[in-house]
N, C-alpha and C positions, 0 to 999 in steps of 0.2 A: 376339193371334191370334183369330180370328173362327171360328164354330163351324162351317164348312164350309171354308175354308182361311187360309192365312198373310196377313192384312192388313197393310198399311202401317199403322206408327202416325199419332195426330193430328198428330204433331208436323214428320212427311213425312221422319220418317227412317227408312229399311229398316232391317230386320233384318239382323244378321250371319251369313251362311250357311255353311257346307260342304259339299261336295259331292263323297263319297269315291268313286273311279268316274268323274269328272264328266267325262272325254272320250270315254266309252262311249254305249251305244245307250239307256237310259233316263236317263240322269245328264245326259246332253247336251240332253235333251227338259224336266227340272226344271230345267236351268241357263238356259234359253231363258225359260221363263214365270217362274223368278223373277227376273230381269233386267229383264223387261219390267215386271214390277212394283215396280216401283224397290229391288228389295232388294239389298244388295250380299253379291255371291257371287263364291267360291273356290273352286275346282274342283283337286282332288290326282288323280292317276293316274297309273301309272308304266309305261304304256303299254309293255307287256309285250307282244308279235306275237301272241301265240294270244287275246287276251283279250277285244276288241274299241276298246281305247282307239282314236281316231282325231279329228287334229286339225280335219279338214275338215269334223265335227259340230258343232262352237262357229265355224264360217268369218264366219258370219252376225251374231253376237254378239261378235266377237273387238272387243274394245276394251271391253264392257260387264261380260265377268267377267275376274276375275284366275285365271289358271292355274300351279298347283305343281308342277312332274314329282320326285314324291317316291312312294314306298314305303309303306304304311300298318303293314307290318312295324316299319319303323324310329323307334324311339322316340320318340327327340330330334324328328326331325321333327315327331311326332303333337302331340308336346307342344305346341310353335309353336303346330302350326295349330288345334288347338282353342280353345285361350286366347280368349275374346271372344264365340264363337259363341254364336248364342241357338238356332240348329238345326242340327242336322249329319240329312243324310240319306248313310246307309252305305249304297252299292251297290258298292264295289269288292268284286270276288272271282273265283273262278274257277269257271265254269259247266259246264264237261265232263267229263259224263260217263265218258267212255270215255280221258281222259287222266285221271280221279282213280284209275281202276283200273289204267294203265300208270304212275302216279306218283303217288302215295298219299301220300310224304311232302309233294311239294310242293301236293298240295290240302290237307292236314291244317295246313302252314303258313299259307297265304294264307285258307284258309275257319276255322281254329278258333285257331289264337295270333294271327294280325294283328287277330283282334278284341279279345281280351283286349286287344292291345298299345292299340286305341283306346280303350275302356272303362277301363283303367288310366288312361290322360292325362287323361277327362274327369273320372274319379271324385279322380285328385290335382288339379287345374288349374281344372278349368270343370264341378263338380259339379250345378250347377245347369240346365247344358244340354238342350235335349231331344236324342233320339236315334231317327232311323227308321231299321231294319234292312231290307232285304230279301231276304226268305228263301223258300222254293220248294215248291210241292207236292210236289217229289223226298220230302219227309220221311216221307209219308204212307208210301209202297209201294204194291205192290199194294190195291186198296182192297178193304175188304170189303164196302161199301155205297156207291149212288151214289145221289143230290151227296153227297159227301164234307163233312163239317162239319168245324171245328175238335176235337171232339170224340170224333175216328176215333183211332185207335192210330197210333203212329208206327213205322215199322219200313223203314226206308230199304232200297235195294237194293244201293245201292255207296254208296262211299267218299265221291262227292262229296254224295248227301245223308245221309249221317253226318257231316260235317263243315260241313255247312250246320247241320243239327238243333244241334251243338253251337254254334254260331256264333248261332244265335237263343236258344239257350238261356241261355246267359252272356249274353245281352241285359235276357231275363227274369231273371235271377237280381239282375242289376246294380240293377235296381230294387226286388227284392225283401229283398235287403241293406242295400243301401245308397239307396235311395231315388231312384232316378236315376229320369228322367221316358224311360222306353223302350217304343219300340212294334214290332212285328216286323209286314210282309204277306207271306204265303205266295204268291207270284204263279205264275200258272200261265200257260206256253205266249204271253209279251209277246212279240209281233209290231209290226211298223212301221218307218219310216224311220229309218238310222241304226243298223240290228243288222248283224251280221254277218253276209255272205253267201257269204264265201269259201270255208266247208264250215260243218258240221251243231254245232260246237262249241258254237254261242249257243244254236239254236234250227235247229232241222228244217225250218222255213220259209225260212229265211235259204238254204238251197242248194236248196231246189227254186223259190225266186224267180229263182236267179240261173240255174239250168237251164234254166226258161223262157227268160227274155230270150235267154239261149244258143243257142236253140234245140233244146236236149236235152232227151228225156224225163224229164220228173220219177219219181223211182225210190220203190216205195214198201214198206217191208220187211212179210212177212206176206201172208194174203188182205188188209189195206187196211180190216175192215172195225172196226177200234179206232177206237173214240170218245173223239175230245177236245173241251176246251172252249179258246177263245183270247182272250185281249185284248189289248184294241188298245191302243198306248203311250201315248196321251193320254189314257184312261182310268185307267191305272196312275198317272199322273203327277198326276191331279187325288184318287186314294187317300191316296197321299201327301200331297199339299198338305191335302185333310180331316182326315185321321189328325196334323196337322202344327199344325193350327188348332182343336183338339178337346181339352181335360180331360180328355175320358173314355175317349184312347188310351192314357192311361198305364199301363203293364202290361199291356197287352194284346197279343195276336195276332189277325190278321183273314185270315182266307179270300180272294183278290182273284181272280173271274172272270167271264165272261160270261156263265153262265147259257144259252148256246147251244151243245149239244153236237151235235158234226161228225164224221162219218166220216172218216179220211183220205182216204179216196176222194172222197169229195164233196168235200171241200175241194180237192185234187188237178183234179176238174173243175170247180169254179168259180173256181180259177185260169184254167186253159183259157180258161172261158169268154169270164173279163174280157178277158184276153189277145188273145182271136179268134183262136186257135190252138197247137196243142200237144199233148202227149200222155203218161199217162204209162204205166206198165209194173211189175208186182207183180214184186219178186225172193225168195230167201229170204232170212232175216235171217242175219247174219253170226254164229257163236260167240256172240264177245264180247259185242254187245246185244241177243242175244237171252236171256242169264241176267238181264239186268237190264231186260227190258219189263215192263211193269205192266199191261198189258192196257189195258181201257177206263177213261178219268178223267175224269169231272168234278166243278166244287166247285160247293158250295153257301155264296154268299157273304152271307147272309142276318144273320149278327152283323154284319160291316160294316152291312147298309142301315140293321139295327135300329139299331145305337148310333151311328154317325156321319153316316148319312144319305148315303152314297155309294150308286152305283149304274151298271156301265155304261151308255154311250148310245152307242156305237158298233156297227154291224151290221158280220159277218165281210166282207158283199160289199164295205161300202163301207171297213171298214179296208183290205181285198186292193186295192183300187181305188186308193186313196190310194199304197199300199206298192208298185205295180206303177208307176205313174207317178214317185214319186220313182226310182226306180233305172230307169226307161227314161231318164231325164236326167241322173242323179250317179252310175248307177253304176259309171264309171271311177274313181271315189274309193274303188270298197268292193272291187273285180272285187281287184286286188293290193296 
């Protein structure tokens, strides 16, 4: 492995890969570039409807990765599929908010035991593995300082970043134990081709992309004037592949963001803009996610650039630009 990402060895044989998640909106995007770099990958996902798996994400690749529809819950399976692997990147999980606080038990399952269940296989089976988590600014909370370091407090709002926090935790611990080579990235607000757009469950941007196209106004809860930061999924994807190809991610957690923080508003009209028309409209926030807004976030991703030398290079207009074109052409594959 190479100090900025996963190389081929001399010998021109890839690596063995996994890729838990790998028919979702970032898993589909690491299963693309490692392919193309002759590594051979495995992709598990047990395409679950709310979750984003979709096979029409690997359409392009289909012949070049191998794909499992299997459960990361389930044991026996994990067992299998880790045996071999020289990296496994963990993205399977479940990202909604506002379904981990109408079903608490089933985020607690799929975000904090299906990990133990992977961690357990690698630590009896394929000890030696490495292992990237991906885990979410959710942990943080409310911030009490912005950019946000790795160094902030954790104090989650709901359910599903408490069972995230645990889910990276037992990451940490795994190496801290037992020695296992694990990294966790806190990712915040991944946008791009390939997430969900059918409602707000992935990503907020995901239903106001698809509003546009719709021609509906984009809705935006609040006066609109919360600051966030976003990245773009080829950014995220080449975090991973650094943190992946790096010594010095072992045990670590990294901050992953853009450093460019955006009003919802703003970002709301430079939708518009890209678009050349549209519109959207401040409503109130609903009960539910209005006890668990965090007001304004962004991170300071400053330990990634120092120690591994990552950095985004994508602008919001031109990831929106990119994100607004693919689903003016595929988005009948995402609409239902």
């Amino acid at each position: 492995m190479g100090a900025t990402g996963i190389d081929v060895p001399p010998s021109g044989d890839g690596l063995k890969v996994l890729v838990t998640g790998g028919l979702g909106f970032i898993g589909s995007h690491l299963a693309r570039r490692l392919a193309g770099h002759g590594h051979d990958v495995t992709l598990v996902d047990n395409l679950m409807p709310e979750h984003g798996g979709n096979l029409f994400n690997v359409a392009r690749i289909d012949g070049r990765v191998q794909i499992n529809i299997s459960d990361m819950r389930d044991a026996s399976a994990m067992r299998h599929l880790v045996k071999g692997r020289d990296v496994i990147f963990n993205l399977a999980g479940q990202s909604s908010h506002i379904d981990s606080i109408r079903n608490p038990y089933a985020d607690a399952d799929i975000n904090s035991r299906a990990q133990i269940t992977l961690l357990e296989s690698c630590r009896r089976y394929n000890p030696g593995v490495k292992v990237l988590y991906a885990s979410t600014r959710q942990i943080y909370g409310k911030p009490d300082y912005l950019p946000v370091d790795e160094k902030h407090p954790l104090r989650p709002v709901d359910i599903n970043g408490i069972n995230k926090m645990a889910g990276e935790m037992y990451h940490t611990l795994y190496h801290q134990i037992y020695g296992m080579d694990t990294c966790s990235l806190r990712l915040t607000n991944t946008y791009g081709p390939h997430m969900r757009v059918k409602d707000s469950r992935q990503n907020f941007l995901g239903i106001w992309i698809k509003r546009i196209l719709d021609g509906q106004p984009i809705e935006i809860f609040g006066s609109g004037t919360q600051v966030r930061d976003f990245s773009y999924v080829d950014d995220v994807v080449d975090a991973f592949l650094a943190c992946a190809g790096s010594d010095r991610a072992a045990g670590e957690v990294f901050n992953v963001g853009s450093g460019e923080a955006v009003s919802l508003v703003d970002v709301a009209r430079l939708l518009i803009e890209i678009n050349r028309g549209g519109e959207y409209r401040l409503i109130p926030f609903p009960p539910e996610r209005k006890v668990i807004d965090i007001g304004d976030y962004y991170t300071d991703y400053g330990k990634i650039r120092d120690m591994i030398g990552w950095q985004p290079g994508t602008a919001l207009r031109d990831g929106l630009e990119r994100t607004l074109g693919f689903y003016r052409t595929y988005g009948k594959h995402y609409w239902e």
